[in-house]
Backbone as a chain_set.jsonl record, in Angstrom:
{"seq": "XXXXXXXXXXXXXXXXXXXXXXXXXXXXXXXXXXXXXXXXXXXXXXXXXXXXXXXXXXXXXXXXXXXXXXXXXXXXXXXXXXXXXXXXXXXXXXXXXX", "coords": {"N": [[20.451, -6.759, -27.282], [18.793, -8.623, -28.772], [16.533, -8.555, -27.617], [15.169, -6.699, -28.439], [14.978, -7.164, -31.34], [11.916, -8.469, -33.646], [10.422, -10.814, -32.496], [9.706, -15.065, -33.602], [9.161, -16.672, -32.319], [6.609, -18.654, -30.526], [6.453, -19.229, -28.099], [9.116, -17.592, -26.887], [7.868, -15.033, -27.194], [5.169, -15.51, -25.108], [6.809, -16.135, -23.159], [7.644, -13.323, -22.798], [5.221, -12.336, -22.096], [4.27, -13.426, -20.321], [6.168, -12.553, -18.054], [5.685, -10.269, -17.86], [3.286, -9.659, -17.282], [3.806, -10.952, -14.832], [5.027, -8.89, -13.423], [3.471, -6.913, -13.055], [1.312, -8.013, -11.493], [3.02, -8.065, -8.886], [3.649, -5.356, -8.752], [1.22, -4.51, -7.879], [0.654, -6.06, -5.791], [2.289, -5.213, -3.664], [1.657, -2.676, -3.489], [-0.913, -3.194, -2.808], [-0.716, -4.39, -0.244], [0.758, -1.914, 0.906], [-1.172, -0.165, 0.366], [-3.165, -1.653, 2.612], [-2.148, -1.407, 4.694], [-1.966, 1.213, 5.17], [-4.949, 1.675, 5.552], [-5.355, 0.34, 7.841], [-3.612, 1.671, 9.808], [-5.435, 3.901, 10.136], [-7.646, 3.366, 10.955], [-7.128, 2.269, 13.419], [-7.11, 5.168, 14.955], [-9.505, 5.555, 14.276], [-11.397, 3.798, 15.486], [-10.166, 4.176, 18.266], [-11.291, 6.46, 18.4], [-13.89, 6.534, 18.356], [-14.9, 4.94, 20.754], [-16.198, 4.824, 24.162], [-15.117, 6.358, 25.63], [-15.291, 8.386, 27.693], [-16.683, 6.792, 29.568], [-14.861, 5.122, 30.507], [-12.307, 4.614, 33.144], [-10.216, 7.261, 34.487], [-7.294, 6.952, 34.077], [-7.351, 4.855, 32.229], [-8.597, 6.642, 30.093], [-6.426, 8.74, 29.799], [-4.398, 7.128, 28.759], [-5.98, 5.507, 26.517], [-6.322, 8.83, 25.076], [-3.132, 9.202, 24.414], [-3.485, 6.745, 22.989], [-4.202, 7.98, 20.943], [-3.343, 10.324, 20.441], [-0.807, 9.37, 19.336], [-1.487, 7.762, 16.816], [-2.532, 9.889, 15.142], [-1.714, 10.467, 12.802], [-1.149, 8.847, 9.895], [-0.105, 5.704, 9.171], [2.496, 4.767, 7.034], [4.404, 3.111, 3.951], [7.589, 3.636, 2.369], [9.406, 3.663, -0.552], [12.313, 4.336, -0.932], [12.77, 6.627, 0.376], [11.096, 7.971, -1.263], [9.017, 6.996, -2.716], [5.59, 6.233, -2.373], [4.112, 3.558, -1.205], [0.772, 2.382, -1.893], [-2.05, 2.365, -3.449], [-2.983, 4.49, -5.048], [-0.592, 5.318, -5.932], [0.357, 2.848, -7.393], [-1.848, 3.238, -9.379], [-0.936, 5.396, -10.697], [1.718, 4.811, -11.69], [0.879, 2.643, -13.204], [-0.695, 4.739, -15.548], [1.199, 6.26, -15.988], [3.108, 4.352, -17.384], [1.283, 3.445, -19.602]], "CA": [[19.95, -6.341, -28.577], [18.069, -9.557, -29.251], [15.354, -8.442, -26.775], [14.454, -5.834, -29.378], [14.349, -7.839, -32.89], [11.209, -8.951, -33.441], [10.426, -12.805, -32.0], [8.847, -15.236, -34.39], [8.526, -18.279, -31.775], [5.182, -18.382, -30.208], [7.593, -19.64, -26.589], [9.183, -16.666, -26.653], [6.282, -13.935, -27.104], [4.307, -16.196, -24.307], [7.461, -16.205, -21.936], [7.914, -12.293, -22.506], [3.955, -11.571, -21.616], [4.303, -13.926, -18.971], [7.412, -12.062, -17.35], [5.303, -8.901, -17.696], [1.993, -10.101, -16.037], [3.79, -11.375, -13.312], [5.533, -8.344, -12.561], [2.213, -5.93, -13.012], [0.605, -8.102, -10.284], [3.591, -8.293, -8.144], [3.579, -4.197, -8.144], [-0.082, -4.613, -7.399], [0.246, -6.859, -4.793], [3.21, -4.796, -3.153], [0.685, -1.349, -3.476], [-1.982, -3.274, -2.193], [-0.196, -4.592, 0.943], [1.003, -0.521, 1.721], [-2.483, 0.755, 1.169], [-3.574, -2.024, 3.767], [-1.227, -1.04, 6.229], [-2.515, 3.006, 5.803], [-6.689, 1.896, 6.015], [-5.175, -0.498, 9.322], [-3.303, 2.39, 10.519], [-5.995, 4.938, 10.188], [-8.573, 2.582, 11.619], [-6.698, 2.638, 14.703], [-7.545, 6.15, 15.421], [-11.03, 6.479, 14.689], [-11.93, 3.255, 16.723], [-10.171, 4.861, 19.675], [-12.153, 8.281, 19.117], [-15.274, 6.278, 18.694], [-15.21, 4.392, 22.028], [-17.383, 5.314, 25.075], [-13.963, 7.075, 26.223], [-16.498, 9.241, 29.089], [-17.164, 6.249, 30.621], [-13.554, 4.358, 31.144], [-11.519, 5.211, 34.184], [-9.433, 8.322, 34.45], [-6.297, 6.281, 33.713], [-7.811, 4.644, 30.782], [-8.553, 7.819, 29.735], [-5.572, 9.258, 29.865], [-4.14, 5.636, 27.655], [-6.653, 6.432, 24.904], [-5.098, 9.908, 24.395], [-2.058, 8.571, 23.865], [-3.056, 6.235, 21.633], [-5.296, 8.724, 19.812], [-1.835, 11.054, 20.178], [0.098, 8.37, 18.626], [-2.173, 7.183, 15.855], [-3.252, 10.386, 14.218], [-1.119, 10.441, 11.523], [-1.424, 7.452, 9.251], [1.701, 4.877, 8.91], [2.853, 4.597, 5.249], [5.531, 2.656, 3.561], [8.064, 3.936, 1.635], [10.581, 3.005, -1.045], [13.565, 4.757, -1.533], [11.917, 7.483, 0.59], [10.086, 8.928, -2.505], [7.823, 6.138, -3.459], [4.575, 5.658, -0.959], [2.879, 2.109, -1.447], [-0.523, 2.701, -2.038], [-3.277, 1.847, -4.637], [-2.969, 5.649, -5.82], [0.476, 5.281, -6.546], [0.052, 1.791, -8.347], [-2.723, 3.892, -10.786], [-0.034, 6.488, -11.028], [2.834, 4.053, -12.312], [-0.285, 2.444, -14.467], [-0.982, 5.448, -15.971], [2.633, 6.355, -16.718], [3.465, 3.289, -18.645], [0.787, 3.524, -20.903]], "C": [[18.911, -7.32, -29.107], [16.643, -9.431, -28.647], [14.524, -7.307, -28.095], [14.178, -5.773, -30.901], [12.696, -8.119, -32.215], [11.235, -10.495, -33.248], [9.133, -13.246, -32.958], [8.414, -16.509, -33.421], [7.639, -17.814, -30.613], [5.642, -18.057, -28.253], [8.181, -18.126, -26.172], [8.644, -15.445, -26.062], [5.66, -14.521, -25.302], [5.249, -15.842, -23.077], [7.579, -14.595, -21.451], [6.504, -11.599, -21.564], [3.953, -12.613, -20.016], [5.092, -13.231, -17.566], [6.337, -10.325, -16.693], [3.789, -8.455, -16.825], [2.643, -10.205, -14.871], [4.504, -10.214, -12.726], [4.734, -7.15, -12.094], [1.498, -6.482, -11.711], [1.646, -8.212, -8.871], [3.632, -6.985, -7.579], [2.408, -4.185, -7.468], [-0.232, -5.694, -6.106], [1.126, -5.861, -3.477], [2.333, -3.654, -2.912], [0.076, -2.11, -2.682], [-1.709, -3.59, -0.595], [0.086, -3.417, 1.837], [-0.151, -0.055, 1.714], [-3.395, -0.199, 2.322], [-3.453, -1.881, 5.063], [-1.867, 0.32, 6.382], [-3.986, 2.991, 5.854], [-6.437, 1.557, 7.243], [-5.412, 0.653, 10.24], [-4.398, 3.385, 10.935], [-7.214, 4.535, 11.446], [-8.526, 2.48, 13.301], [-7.193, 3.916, 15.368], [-8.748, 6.707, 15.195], [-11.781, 5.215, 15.252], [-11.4, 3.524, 17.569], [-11.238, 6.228, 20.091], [-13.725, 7.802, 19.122], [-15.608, 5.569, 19.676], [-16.054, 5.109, 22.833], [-16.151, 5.37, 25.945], [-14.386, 7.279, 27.711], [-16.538, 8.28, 30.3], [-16.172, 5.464, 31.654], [-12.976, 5.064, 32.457], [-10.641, 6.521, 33.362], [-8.132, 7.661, 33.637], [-6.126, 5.423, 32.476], [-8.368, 5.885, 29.871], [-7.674, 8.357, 29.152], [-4.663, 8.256, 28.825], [-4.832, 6.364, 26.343], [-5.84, 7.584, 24.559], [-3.917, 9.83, 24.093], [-2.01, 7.519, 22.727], [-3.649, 7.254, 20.253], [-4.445, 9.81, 18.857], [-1.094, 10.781, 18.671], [-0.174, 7.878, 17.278], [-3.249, 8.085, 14.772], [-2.88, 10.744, 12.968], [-0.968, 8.87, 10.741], [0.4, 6.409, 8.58], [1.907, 4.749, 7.421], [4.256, 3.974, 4.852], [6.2, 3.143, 2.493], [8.986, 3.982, 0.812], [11.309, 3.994, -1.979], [13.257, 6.674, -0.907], [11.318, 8.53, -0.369], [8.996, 7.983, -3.352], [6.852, 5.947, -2.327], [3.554, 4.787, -1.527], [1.662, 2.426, -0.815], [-1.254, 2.437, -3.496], [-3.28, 3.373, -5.516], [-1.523, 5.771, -6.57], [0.764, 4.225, -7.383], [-0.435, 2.845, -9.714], [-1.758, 4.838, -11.275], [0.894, 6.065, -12.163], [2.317, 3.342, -13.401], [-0.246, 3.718, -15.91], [0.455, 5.913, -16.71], [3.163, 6.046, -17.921], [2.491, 3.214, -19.954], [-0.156, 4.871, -21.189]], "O": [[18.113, -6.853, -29.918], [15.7, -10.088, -29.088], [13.34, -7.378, -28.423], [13.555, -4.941, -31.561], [12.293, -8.062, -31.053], [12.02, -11.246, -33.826], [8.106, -12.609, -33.195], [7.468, -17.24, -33.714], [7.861, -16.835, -29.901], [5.321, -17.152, -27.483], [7.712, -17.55, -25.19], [8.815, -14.95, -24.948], [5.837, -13.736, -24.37], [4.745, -15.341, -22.072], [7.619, -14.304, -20.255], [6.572, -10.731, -20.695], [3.612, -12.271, -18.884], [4.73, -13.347, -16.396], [6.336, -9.664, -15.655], [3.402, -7.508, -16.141], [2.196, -9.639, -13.873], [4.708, -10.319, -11.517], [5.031, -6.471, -11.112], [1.094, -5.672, -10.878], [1.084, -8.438, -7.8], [3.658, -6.881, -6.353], [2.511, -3.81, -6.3], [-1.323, -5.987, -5.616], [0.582, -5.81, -2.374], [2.18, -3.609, -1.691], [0.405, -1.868, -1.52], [-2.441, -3.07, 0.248], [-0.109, -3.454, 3.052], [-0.543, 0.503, 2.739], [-4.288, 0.393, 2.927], [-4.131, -2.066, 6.074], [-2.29, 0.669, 7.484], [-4.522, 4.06, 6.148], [-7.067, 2.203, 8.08], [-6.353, 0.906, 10.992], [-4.339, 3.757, 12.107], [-7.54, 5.164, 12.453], [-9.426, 2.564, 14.137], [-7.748, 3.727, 16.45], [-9.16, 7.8, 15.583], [-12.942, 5.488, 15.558], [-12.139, 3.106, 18.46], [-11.701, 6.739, 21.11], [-14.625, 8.421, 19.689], [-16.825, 5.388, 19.694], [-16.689, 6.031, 22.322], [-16.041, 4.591, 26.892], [-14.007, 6.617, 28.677], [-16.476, 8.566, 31.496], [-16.31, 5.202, 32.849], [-13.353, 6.218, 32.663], [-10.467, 6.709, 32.158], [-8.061, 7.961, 32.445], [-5.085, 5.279, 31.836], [-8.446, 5.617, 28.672], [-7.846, 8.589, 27.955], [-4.173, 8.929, 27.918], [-4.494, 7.256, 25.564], [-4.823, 7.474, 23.876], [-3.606, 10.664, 23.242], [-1.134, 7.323, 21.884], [-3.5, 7.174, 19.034], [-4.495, 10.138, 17.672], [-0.895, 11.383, 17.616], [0.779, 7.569, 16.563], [-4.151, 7.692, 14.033], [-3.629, 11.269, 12.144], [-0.624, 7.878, 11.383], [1.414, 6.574, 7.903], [0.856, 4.587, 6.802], [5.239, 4.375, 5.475], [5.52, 3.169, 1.467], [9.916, 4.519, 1.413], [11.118, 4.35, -3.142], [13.476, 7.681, -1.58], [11.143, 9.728, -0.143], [8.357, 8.266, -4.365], [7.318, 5.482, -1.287], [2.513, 5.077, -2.115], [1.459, 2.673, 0.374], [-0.612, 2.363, -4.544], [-3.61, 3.303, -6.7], [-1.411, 6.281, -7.685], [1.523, 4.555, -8.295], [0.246, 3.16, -10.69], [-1.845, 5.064, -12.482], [0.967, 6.627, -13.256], [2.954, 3.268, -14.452], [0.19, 3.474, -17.035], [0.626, 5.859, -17.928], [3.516, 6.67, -18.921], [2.882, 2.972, -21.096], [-0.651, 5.053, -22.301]]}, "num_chains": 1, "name": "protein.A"}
């Protein structure tokens, strides 16, 4: 209940905006880390499709498509499987709160 009087000491106020910065950049750091992982992931599959594929062996060939297989859907992290870390979902949870 004391969290919701008003505070007259300056310590207080300072410690509450402090608490609240650090946890705005901590979501923002946590977003920014999952949308790094889904540009990585993606990245993966369009430097395999932009190689000079044509020219590799048959057997390297045949590698590539598998990774090209493997890597066309983009990796994503997810919390609580209904949250997906990303910079769109940060602005989302932004947008929410205020």
């Amino acid at each position: 209940f004391d969290a919701l009087t008003v505070s007259h000491e300056v310590s207080e106020i300072a410690l509450g905006i402090v608490m609240v910065t650090g946890h705005f950049v901590l979501m923002f750091l946590c977003n920014f880390g999952g949308q790094s992982l889904i540009d990585h992931s993606a990245e993966i599959f369009n430097s395999a499709y932009n190689t000079m594929w044509y020219l590799a062996p048959l057997s390297i060939q045949k590698l590539l498509l598998f990774v090209m297989q493997n890597s066309i859907r983009t990796q994503i992290v997810k919390i609580g499987y209904v949250y997906v870390l990303s910079l769109e979902g940060f602005s989302t949870v932004i947008n929410t709160l205020y």
